[in-house]
N, C-alpha and C positions, 0 to 999 in steps of 0.2 A: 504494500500500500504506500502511494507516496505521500510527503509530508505534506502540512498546511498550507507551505507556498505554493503550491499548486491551485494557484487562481485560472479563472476564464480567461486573463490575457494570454498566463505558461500555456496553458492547453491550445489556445490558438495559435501559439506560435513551436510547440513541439508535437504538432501529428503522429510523429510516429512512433511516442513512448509506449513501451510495453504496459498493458494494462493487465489486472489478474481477475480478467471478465469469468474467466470459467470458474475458479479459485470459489466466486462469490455465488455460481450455480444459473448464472445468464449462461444462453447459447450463443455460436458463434453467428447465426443469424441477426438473433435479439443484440447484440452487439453492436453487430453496422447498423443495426435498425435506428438505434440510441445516435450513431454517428450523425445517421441522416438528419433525424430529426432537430439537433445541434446546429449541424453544420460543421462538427468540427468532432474530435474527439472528448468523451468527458471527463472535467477536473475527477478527481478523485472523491469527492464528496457525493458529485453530482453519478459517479458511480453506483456508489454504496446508496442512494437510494434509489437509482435504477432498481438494483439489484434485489431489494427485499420488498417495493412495490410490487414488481414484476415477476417473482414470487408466484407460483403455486398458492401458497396460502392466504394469501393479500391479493392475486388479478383474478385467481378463479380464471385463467388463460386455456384450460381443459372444461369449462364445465359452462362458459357462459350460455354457448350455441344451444345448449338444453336445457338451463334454467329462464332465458328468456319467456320462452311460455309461462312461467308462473304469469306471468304480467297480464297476460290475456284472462288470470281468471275475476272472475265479478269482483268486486273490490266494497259491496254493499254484502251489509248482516241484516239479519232479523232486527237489532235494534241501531242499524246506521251503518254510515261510511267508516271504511278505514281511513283514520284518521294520517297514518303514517306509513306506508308498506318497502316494500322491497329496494334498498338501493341507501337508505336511514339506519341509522346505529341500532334500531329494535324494531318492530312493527309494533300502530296503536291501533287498540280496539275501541268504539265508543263500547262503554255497557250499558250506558243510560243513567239519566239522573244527573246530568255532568259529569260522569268521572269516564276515565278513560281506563285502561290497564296495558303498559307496554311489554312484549315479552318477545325471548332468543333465545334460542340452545347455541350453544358453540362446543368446540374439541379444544383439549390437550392433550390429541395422546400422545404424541413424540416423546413431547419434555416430560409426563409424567412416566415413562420408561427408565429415562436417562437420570430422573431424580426425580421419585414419586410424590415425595410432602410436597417437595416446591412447585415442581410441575401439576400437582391437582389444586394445591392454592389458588397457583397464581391464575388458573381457570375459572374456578372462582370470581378471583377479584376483577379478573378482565367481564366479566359477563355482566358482574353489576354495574360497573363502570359504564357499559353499553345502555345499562337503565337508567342511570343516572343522569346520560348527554343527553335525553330526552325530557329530561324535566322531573322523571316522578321520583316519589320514594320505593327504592326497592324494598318490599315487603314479604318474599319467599324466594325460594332457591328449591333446584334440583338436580338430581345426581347420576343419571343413566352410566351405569359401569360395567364394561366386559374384559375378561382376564380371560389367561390360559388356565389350563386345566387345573383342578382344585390341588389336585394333588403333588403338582410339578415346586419342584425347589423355587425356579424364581418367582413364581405366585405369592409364595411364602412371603421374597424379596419387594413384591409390585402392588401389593393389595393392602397390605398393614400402613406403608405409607401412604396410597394416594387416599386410603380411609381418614388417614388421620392429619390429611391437608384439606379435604373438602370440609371437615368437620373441627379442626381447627382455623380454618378461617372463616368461616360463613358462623360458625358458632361466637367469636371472638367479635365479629359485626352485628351481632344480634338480630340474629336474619332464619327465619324457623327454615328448616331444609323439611318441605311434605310429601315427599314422593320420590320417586324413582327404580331404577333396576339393578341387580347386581346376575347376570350372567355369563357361565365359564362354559370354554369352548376351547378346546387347542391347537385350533386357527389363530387364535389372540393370542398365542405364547409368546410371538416376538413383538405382538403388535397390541398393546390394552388399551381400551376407547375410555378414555374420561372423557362425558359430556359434560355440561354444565348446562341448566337454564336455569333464568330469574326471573321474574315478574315484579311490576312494578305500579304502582299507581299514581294520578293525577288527575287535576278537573284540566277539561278543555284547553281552559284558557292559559296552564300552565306550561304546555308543549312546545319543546327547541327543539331547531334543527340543527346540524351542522355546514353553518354555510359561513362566511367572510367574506359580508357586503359592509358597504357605503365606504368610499372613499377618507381615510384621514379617522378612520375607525381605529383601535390600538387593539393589538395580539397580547395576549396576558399568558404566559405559562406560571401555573398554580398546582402547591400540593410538592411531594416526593422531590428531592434532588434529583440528579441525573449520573448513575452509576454506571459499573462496568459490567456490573451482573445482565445477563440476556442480550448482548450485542451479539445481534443476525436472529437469537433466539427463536421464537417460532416462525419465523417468519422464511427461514434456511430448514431449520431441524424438521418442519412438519412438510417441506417440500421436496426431498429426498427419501427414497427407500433404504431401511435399512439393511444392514450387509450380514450373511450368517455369522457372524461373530459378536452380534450386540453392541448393546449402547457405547462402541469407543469410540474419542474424538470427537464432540459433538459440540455446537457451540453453547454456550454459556447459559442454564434456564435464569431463567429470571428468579427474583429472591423479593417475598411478599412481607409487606408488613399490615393486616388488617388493621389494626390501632391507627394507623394513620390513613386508613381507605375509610372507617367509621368517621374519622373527624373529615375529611373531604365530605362525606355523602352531607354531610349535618350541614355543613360550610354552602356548598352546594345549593343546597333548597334556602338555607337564608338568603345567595344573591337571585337567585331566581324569583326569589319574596319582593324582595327588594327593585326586582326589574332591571336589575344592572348588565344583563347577560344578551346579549345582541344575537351573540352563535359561540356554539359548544361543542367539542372533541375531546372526547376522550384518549389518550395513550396509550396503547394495548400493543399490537403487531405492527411491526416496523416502525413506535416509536415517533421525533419528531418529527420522519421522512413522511409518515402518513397522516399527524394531524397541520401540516402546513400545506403538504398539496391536496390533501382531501377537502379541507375548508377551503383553500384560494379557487380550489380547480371548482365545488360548488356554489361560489359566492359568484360577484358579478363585477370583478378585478385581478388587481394581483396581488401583490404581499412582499413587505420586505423585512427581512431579517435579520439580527445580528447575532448569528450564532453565539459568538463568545460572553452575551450575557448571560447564557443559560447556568443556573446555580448547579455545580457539580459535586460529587461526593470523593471523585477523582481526576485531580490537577491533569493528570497528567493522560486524558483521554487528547484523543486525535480526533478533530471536525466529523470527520465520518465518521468514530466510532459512538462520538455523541448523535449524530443523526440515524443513527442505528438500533442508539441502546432500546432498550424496552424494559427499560426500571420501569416501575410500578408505582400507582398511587400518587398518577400525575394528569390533571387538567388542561386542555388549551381552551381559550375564552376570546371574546369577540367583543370588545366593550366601546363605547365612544366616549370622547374625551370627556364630558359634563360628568358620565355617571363612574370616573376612572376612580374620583374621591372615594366615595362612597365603599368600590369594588373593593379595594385597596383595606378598610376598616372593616370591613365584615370577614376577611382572611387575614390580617390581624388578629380580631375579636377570636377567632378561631383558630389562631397561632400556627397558621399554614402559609407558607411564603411564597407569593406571587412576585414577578419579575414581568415587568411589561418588554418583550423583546424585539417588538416592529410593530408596521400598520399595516391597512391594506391599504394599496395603492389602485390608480382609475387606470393602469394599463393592463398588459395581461400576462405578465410574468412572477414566475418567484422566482426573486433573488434575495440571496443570502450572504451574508458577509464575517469574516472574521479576520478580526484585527484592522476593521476596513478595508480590507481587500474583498472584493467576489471573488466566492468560489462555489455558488449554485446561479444559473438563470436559466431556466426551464420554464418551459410551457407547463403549467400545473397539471392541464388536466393530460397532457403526455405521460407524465409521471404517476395519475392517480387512478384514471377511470380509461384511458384511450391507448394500455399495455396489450402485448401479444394475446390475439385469438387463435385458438387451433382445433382445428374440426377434424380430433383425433380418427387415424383409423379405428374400425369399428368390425367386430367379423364376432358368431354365434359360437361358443365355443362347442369344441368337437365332442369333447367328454361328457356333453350336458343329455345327448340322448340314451346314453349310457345308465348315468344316474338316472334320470327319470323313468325307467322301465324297469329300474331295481325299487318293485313296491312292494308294500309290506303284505300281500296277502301272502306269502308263506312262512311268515312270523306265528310259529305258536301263539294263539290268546287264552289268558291264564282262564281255567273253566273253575265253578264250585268254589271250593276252600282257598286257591291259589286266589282267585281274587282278593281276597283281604289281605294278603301277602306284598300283592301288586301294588296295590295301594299305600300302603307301608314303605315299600321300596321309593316307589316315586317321591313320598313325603320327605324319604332322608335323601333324595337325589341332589347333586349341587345345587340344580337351577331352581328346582322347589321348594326346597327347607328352609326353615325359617332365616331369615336375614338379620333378625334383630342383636345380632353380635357388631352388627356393622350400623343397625341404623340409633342404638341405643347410645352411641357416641355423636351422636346431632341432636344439638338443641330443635324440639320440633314446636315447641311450645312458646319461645319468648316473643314477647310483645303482647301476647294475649289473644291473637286475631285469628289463629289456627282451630278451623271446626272440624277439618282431618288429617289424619296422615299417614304414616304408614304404620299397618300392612292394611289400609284401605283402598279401592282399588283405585279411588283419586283424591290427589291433595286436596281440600278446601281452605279458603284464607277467606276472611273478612276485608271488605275496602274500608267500607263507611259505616263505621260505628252505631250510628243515629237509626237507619234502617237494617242492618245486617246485608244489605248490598254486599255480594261476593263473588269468589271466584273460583271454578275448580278447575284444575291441571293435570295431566298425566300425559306419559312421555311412555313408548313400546316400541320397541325392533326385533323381531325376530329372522336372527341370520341363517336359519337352518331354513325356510322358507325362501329368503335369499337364494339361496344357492341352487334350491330345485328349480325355481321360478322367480326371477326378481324384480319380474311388474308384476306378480301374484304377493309377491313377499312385502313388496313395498305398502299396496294397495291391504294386506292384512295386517300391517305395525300400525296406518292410519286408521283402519278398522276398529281396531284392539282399543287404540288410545281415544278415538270418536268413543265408544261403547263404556268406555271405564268411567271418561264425563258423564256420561249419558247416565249412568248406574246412580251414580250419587242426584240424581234430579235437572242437571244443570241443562240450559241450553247451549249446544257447541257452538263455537262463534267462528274461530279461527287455528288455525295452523303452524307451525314454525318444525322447523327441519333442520337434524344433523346429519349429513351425508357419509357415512363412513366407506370407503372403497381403499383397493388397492391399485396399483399404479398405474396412471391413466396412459400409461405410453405403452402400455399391454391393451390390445385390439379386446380378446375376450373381455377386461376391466369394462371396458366403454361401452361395452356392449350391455355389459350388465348397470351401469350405469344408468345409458341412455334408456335400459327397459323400468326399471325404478323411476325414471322424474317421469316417462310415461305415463307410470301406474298411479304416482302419486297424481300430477294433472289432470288424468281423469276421474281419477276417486272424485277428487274435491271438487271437481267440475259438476258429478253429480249430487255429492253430497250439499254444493251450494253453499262452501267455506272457502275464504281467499288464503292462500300460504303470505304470513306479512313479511316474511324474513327466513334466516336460516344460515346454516355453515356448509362447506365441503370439505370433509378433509380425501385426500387422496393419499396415497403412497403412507398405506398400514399395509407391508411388504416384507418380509424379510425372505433376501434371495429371493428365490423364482416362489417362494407360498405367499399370495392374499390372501386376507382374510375373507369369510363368507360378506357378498354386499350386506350392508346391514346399515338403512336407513333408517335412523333413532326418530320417531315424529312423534312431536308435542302437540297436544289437541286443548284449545285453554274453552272453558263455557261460564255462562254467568247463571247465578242463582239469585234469585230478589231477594230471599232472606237466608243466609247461611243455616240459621235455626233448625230449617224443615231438610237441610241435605240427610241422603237414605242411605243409612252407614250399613256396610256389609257386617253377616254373622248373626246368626237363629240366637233371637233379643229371651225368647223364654220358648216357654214348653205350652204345649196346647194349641200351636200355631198351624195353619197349612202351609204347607212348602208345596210350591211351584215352578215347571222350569216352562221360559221362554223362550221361541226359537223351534228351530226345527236339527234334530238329530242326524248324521248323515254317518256311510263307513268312511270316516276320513281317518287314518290313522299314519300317511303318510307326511313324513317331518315331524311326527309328534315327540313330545318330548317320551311316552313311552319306549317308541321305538328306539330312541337314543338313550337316553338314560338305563334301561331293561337289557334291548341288545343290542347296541351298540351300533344302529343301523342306521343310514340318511338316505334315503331314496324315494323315487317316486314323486309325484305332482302336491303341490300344500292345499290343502280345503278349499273349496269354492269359496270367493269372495262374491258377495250378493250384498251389495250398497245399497239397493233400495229397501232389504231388511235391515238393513244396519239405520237405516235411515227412519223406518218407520219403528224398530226399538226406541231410539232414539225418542222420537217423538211419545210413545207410551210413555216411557219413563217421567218425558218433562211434564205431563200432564197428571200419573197416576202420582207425582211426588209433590207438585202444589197440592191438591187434593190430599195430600197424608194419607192417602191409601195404602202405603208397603212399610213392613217394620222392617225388613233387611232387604238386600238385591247385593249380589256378587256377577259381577262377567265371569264368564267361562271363555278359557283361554287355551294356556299350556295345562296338560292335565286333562283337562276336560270336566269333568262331570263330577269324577272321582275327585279331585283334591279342593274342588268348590265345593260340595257336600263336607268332606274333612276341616278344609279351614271354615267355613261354617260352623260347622260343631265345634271346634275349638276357640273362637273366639270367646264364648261367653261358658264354656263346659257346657251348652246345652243340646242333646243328642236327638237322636231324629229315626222315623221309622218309616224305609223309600223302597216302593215299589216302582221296577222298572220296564214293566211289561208292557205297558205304553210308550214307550219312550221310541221313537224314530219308526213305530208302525210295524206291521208283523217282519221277522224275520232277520231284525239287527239283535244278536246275543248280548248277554248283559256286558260283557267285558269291552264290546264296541261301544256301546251304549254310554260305559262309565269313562271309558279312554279317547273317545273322539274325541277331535279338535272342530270341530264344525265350529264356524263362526258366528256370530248374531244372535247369540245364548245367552242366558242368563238367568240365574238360581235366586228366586225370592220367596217371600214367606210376606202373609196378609195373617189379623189378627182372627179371623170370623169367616163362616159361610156367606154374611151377608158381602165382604168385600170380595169374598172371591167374584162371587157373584156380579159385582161393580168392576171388578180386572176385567174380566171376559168381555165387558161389553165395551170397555175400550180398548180392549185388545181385538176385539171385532172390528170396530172402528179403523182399525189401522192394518188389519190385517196380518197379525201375529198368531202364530200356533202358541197356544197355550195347553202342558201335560201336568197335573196334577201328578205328584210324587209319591206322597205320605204328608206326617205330620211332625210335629217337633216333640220330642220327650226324652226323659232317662236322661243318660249320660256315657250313652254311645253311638255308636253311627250301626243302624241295623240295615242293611238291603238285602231283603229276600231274596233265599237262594245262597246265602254268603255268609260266613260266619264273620259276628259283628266286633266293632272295635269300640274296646274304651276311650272315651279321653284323655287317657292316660298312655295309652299306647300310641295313640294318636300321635300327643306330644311327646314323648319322648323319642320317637323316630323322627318327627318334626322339628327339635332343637337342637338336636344331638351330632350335629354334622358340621355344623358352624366353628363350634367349640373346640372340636378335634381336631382341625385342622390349625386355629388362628390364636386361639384362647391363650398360649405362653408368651 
């Protein structure tokens, strides 16, 4: 890298210095491409933010040609406009009443590999930070997490800390964590998906964007110093495949500090109280490379800089590798000169130090300067939004008809007494058993505003205190679905996570997406890919929800293995009064249990088959979205009405472990006949193992409300199978020998412990 004297004049006048374009993960193409666009070759500065703009992880340069279409979908809910969508630091949803909710999943997985605490932290704190540019109070967090196999050594090494980063800092911010996944696969051995989403709230009128208009306006950087921790950080590490050897050589994760991300957010909403804030960027990937040309490139100017006032933690950083870094728990702001007093005493009062470092100017460049010298003028939006597109090759992969013709109909299904066995089995299986080893380490409760969490099947949060105005969220990907089919796969994580809102009462509004794939310069990758944003596109296209936002990460690789596609999708719904949400688990005894939905032989991708024997083949469940769509709609209506005292989705498992955690939630047992169930000729072990989607296990108080289900479930055109009824204290189903509560749980907790508990 060369040094600081390397201004715009040296560069123009020494063309033909060696640059270390590849070094930084640019191609030899995207290189001259940078020339052209110059005219010249660039300073060194203006390199290094070439280089992590342009980025994999920051241009989205493999994925735009197919995320484009989100744009085409309605962009109008049941209660209004998207207030904010696609292309914005979060998507806003109106929910009515004034208040809006902004919410994003994003990835660490790289850096949470190479250093778990830091790397699952600082995912964390970058996601709320995305809430926060928008105006609201971040008010819940979640945690979608896939590892390698339970059992494997570096699991041991990769899951203790990224546990005890997401929940060390989202705990330490005061920020209830209500939901999410923790599933193991040994496809993820080299490769663990830390998601993150946050949600957030605001009225209307309190909504920023990220832009850097009006000429002779002042650029404020506020909050964290500027360190050497995470220079290139995700911005390089999540845009290259790893190598069979593991996390060596990687650049620097970033290193978080919540205590001063808490005093930011508080800081934060007093200037936006106050009005002081014009336009807002957060610091996250790539740093002050992407909050100067992100704001200049979306404002209606340019911007000048003076690099060298940036308040550092280390002297002895070089221009670029402060334009690089991505420390943590750092602000850029937009303020005009009258309201700078002001801006200035409220970050003060809140003992965070802001440094006014430029303005925006009325032409259309950023330049930057240190020591007075330039050594950035670029076109902003070359640098921010107008980086390499690539309409990757794309081919079906060969091996895929292979798999799908390996179904499970010649998988033993356990008959009589084995089934209760079965059942047992799957409860202690990785993906099923209890999580509460991992979720008991998150605060799920502070603030007060939490009406669910986990193990329910969707977070609820409170907005607005005065009416119980709410919100519920859930986040589902299943990668084994992926893999057989990954516009079937895609189109059933939307499914799953629509249906889990839908269970607790809420009405779905809107969508946000983590992209997990492997390397998009693999043809099969793209393929699987481009069939995923398909699936999702048209899901939501029928379902009549806009996607507001969302991540990709690509290149979770190690050597020539990807991991299964495994699109993490967030489904956010509102509830008018938290109060009446319809919490899963048989509330008492004397109840009828009901299951909703229609039963199918689906047992291929099921977690039986994988978990039992060990087998992945064959086509995943039919997705049927206009059942998904008219559960949906039963629930929002039988759950104002306080018609249902529990409701569970049926998902992984099926039938079987929604009956079990059923019974175990409150120890109260049940007595289920299943000779109804999917019509003559599906056996009980299909019956309890499907995965058929658009299912769901509830319990009504009385004949008379069944009575009242039925006829809205008429209405909507739902199969409705009466089960049995609720009692004792164990799970009885005819034909099968029945299980205690006790058995229950202790197959159901007992796996967690074994493995993480030293």
């Amino acid at each position: 890298m060369s040094t600081p004297l390397d201004t715009v004049t040296h560069a123009e006048q020494t063309p033909e210095v060696d640059q270390p374009w590849a070094d930084l993960g640019l191609k030899p193409d995207e290189y001259e491409r940078i020339r052209d666009i110059l005219g010249r070759r660039p300073t060194a500065a203006e390199l290094a933010m070439y280089s992590v703009m342009w980025s994999e992880h920051c241009s989205y340069k493999s994925s735009k040609v197919h995320l484009r279409r989100f744009g085409d979908l309605p962009s109008e809910t049941p209660l209004g406009k998207t207030l904010a969508g696609i292309g914005e630091n979060a998507g806003v949803i109106d929910i009515g009443q004034g208040w809006a909710v902004t919410f994003k999943a994003e990835s660490h997985n790289h850096p949470s590999y190479v250093e778990p605490y830091q790397g699952a932290a600082t995912g964390v704190g970058g996601i709320v930070r995305d809430i926060m540019a928008m105006g609201a109070r971040p008010i819940a967090v979640m945690d979608p997490l896939r590892f390698g196999a339970i059992d494997h050594p570096d699991t041991a090494r990769v899951l203790p800390g990224v546990v005890s980063g997401v929940g060390g800092y989202g705990n330490s911010l005061g920020l209830p964590n209500i939901g999410g996944e923790v599933v193991f696969d040994e496809c993820y051995q080299g490769n663990p998906l830390v998601n993150a989403l946050c949600v957030g709230a605001l009225r209307h009128e309190d909504l920023h964007l990220a832009r850097a208009s009006g000429a002779g306006n002042l650029v404020v950087l506020f909050g964290a110093k500027t360190g050497g921790d995470g220079i290139g950080g995700v911005s390089v590490l999540a845009s290259e495949t790893f190598e069979d050897e593991g996390p060596a050589k990687r650049p620097a994760v970033q290193v978080g500090d919540p205590f001063a991300e808490k005093v930011l957010i508080e800081c934060c909403l007093d200037l936006y109280r106050a009005e002081v804030v014009d336009g807002i960027q957060d610091l996250g990937g790539a740093g002050l490379s992407c909050a100067t040309s992100e704001l200049a490139s979306a404002g209606d100017g340019g911007m000048e800089i003076e690099l060298d006032l940036v308040p550092l933690r280390d002297s002895t950083l070089r221009p670029e590798e402060i334009l690089m870094s991505e420390s943590q728990e750092r602000m850029m702001a937009v303020v005009s000169p009258e309201h700078l007093t002001r801006f200035m005493e409220i970050t003060e009062r809140w003992d965070v130090e802001a440094t006014v470092l430029g303005r925006v100017t009325g032409g259309d460049r950023l330049q930057i300067t240190w020591g007075g010298e330039t050594i950035v003028d670029v076109p902003p939006r070359s640098v921010a939004h107008d980086g390499p597109v690539y309409e990757r090759p794309i081919a079906r992969p060969g091996w895929i008809d292979a798999v799908q013709a390996d179904t499970t109909a010649d998988l033993p299904r356990p008959e009589g007494e084995q089934i209760a066995q079965t059942v047992l089995d799957l409860l202690a299986s990785p993906n099923l058993c209890d999580k509460s080893w991992i979720t008991e380490q998150y605060d799920r409760y502070v603030r007060g505003n939490t009406a669910q969490a986990m193990p329910f099947d969707a977070g609820v949060v409170r907005v607005d205190e005065s009416t119980g105005l709410g919100v519920a969220l859930a986040t589902d990907g299943n990668g084994r679905y992926g893999r057989l089919d990954p516009y079937a796969g895609a189109q059933s994580s939307l499914a799953e996570s629509y249906r889990n809102v839908a269970t607790s009462g809420a009405l779905p509004l809107a969508v946000t997406d983590c992209l997990n794939f492997g390397s998009p310069e693999d043809p099969g990758v793209m393929w699987q890919f481009q069939r995923a944003v398909e699936g999702l596109y048209d899901a939501c296209l029928e379902l009549g929800i806009p996607v507001t936002g969302g991540n990709v990460s690509f290149y979770n690789q190690t050597g020539e293995t990807a991991i299964h596609p495994t699109p993490v999708v967030g489904v956010l719904g509102v509830l008018d009064d938290v109060r009446r949400a319809v919490r899963s688990g048989f509330p008492a005894a004397g109840e009828v249990v009901l299951l909703l939905g229609e039963t199918r032989d689906e047992l291929d991708g099921s977690e039986w088959a994988k978990a039992v024997h060990g087998h992945l083949g064959g086509t995943p469940p039919r997705v049927d979205l206009a059942a998904e769509k008219a559960l949906a709609d039963l629930f929002v209506e039988a759950g104002r009405a306080g018609l249902l005292t529990s409701a569970h989705d049926l998902s992984d498992g099926g039938l079987a472990v929604g009956l079990a955690e059923s019974v175990m939630t409150h120890g109260v047992g049940a007595s289920i006949d299943l000779a109804s169930v999917g019509g003559d000729g599906l056996d009980d072990a299909t019956a309890l193992l499907s995965e058929s989607g658009a299912r769901a296990l509830v319990t009504v108080a009385g004949e008379a409300d069944v009575a009242t289900l039925l006829g809205i479930a008429a209405t909507y055109g739902v199969p409705i199978t009466r089960l049995g009824t609720t009692d004792g204290d164990r799970l009885r189903v005819k034909g099968t020998r029945g299980l205690t509560v006790e058995e229950l749980r202790a197959a159901h907790t007992g796996t967690m412990p074994r493995y993480f508990a030293s």
